[in-house]
C-alpha angles and dihedrals in degrees: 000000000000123000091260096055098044081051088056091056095046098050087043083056101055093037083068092047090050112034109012098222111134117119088280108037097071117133125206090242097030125141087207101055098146142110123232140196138206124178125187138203129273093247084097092072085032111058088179097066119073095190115120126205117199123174123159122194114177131180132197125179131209151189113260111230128223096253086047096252119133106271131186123323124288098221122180103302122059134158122231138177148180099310144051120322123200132184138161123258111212120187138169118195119191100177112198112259096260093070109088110200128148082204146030116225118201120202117208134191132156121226118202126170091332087306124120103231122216110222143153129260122216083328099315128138110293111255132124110258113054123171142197147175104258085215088062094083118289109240126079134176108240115201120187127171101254131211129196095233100060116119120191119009115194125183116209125202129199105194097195093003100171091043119117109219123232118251113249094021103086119285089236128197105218089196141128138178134196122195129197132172125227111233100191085062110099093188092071095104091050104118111226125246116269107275126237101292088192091076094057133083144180117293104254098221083243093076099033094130098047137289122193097180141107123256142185090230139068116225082219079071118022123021097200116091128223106193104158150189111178098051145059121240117238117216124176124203097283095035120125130212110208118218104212118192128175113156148133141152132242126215135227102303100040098266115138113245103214099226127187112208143178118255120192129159131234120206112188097345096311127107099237124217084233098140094083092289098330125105094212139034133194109243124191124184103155106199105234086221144339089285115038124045129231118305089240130039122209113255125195134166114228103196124215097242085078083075106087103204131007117272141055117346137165126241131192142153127205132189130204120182113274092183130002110197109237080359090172090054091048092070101072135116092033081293131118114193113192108017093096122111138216145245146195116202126246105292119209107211123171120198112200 
């Protein structure tokens, strides 16, 4: 690990102390309630290249004020009720120096109970997919129709949405989510139907402790796994990518939570209809405890036929909490365990 990146870590480390503003350390009242992210470069599994990749997206929300000024913080709990709701969306992007853009493009959807929400963006026209030029000015004012009996609503940004990452210089996400539950909603405690079980297979030993990637192989085939950074996939004209996901959060004192999310893909920048004509799917891989994954991982074929044209494309999954168990009692302590979301990272595929 070179001197830069052992600075990175270092200056990670004392962010947390000070702040508290990592995906976890997030308080209710807080001034820093935001998730970050920074990737690094692949030279850590390659201890042969020197190169380094650093990118840093960031996302705060915040209350919108009467007079429409930023106000206090959102948090994770909000209440919300039959009419529009209106709040402010804060980013920062930092792209690594090898990424030559005159501009900074910022994706935006809305996620709410595995359901894609419509919602305006600083005014615009309601759809689910609104965009903007992070130089711009980074804070934007986000309205969406609100219903009492919504229950998580999560915001997802895709800084560079639409970039192909360079080989050998860290196949970064550029996203970040940000959950919050609604507290006016009395069906949070409603445990959701048993998913598809038929999407779900035995947990290979290589990925005991968790994986959340895509892969050329199915585990119903092959064990092995072939997650990469440093190729393309190939895929021909019947070839399938798999989507694997096994993941889950723990609280405070180490205990899984048992969450239930949302999973959708996103194939050069866009969210796909890939679940057999849906953009999202409920996952559900419980850990069995802080230090083993779920027993079986999900499992789902993403065909070929999803690629467009021949050539190079990008593929990514994310996934936002669909239920958290006791979700209320899991913000305490200025901590919030399980509304954190996932990401793959930027995925090079190549379709002959």
């Amino acid at each position: 690990m070179n001197k830069r990146i052992m600075l990175i870590h270092l200056f990670l480390i004392i962010s947390v102390i000070l702040c508290g503003c990592t995906n976890n350390a997030t308080s209710d009242n807080s001034s820093e309630s935001k998730e970050s992210e920074i990737l690094t470069s692949a030279s850590d599994n390659n201890e042969s290249d020197n190169e380094s990749f650093d990118f840093f997206a960031a996302m705060n929300l915040c209350k919108l004020n009467d007079d429409n000024s930023t106000g206090e913080p959102l948090g994770f709990k909000y209440e919300i009720g039959d009419e529009l709701v209106s709040i402010v969306l804060e980013t920062t992007v930092s792209p690594d120096s090898s990424i030559q853009s005159d501009k900074l493009p910022v994706r935006v959807w809305l996620i709410c109970d595995n359901e894609l929400l419509p919602f305006s963006l600083d005014g615009g026209e309601f759809k689910e997919t609104n965009e903007y030029d992070e130089s711009e000015g980074y804070s934007h004012i986000i309205s969406f129709n609100g219903k009492k009996d919504m229950r998580f609503v999560t915001v997802v940004i895709s800084a560079l949405p639409d970039h192909v990452p360079e080989l050998k210089l860290g196949l970064y996400t550029g996203i970040c989510t940000y959950t919050f539950v609604n507290t006016s909603s009395n069906s949070l405690d409603i445990i959701p139907d048993a998913v598809d079980e038929n999407n779900y297979l035995v947990t290979p030993s290589a990925v005991s402790k968790g994986c959340f990637d895509f892969d050329k192989s199915s585990f119903e085939n092959d064990k092995d796994t072939h997650f990469q950074f440093y190729e393309d996939f190939i895929l021909k004209e019947n070839d399938n990518m798999y989507i694997k996901f096994n993941c889950d959060q723990v609280n405070d004192e180490q205990e899984p939570l048992g969450i239930y999310y949302s999973l959708f893909i996103i194939i050069d920048g866009e969210i796909i209809p890939v679940f057999k004509g849906n953009k999202t799917i409920i996952v559900h891989t419980p850990f069995t405890s802080e230090l083993k994954a779920c027993d079986k991982t999900f499992e789902y074929a993403i065909p070929s036929t999803f690629l467009k044209s021949k050539g190079l494309h990008i593929l990514q999954a994310v996934a936002v909490p669909y239920y958290i168990p006791n979700a209320l009692d899991n913000i305490k302590n200025n901590t919030s365990y399980g509304y954190n979301g996932s990401s793959t990272n930027k995925t090079r595929v190549a379709k002959e």
